[in-house]
N, C-alpha and C positions, 0 to 999 in steps of 0.2 A: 504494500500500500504506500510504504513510503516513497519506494522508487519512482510511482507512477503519478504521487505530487508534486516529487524534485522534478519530472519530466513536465507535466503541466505545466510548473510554473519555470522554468525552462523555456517556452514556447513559448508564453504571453510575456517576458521580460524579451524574447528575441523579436516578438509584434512588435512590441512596445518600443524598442529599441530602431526600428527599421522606420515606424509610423512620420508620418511628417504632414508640418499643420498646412491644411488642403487652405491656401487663396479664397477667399471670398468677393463678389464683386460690391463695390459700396453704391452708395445713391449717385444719380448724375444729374446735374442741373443745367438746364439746358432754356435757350429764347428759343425761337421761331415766328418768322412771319407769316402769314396766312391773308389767304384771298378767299372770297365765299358768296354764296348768293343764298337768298333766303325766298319764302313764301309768307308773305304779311298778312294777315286778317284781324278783323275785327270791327267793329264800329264805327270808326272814323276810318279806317283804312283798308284799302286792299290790293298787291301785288306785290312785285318784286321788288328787293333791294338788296345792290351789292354791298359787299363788307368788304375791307381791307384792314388787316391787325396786326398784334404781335399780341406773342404769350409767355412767359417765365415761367418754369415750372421744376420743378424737383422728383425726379421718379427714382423707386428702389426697385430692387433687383427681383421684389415680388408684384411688383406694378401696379402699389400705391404710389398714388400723385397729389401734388398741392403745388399751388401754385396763384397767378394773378393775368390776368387778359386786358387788355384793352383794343377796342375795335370802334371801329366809325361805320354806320350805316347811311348809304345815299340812296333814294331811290332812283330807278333803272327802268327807262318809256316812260309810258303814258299808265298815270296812274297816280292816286292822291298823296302817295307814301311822300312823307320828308325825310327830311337828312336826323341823325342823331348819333351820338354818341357816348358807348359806355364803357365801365370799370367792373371788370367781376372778380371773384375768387372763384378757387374752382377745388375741388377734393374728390379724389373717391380711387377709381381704377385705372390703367391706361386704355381698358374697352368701353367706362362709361362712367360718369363723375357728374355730381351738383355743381352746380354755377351759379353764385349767387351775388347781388352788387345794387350797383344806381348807375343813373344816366341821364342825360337832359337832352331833349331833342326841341321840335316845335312846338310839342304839346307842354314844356317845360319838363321840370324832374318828377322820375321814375325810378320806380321802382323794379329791378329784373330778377327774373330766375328759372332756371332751367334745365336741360341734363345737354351734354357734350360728349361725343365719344368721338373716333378715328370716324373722320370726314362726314358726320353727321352732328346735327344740334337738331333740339326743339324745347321752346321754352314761351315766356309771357312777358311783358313792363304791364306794370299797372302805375297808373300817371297819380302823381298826389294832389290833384285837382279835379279830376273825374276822367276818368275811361280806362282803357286798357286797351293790348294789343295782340294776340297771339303769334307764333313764327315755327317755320322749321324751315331745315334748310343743311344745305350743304356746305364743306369748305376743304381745303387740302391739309389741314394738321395731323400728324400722325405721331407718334409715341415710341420712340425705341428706349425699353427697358434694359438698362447696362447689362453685360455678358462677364461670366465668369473669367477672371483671367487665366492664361494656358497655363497648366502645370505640367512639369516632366518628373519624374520618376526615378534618382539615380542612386543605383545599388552600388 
């Protein structure tokens, strides 16, 4: 019995001994600009309007995100949309995250908030004066969650 302890532990002191601590990959924080087009609805409004932004953002290697937006909305043809523009935060996943913030456009300041994900949005302003707006919409941001760095192995 003794022999086959001494050999046991034998084994896990030469694991132990071989083992090496595996690289991890850390968070990356990253801008990006972004272009996008929307679908406007609501009350006082209805069509399209381009957006042009940027966005800071911070993702970990399990693609939770956090971060801040800002974007200007113009409207695009014929159609009642105006220009505005707004501040959000943003949390959640790299496949889909809250948005939430203010903004001031024609109707004056608003209130936003909505869900974001890779190259889709759909959210609301509700105006601190009376109305609201609804929206969805497209855009080109996408999310690369950092990569483990290469490890080698040497005996």
């Amino acid at each position: 019995m003794r022999k086959l302890i001494l050999v046991a532990a034998m084994i896990c002191a030469a694991g132990a001994a071989s083992a090496q601590e595996i690289p991890t990959a850390k968070s990356k924080t990253d801008t990006k600009g972004f272009v996008g087009l929307n679908w406007t609805f609501g009350p006082h409004a209805s069509g399209l309007e381009g957006v042009v932004g940027a966005m800071n953002y911070r993702i970990d290697p399990d693609g939770d995100m956090k971060g801040a937006k800002l974007s200007l909305h113009l409207g695009v043809g014929p159609g009642p949309v105006q220009g505005k523009i707004k501040l959000t935060g943003v949390a959640g996943q790299n496949d889909g995250m809250a948005e939430l913030g203010l903004g001031y456009g024609s109707h004056g300041f608003f209130g936003t908030g909505g869900l974001l994900g890779e190259r889709w949005n759909v959210g609301g302003d509700l105006y601190f004066q009376n109305g609201w707006e609804g929206y969805v919409g497209l855009h080109s941001l996408t999310f690369d969650k950092p990569k483990a760095p290469e490890t080698t192995l040497e005996r």
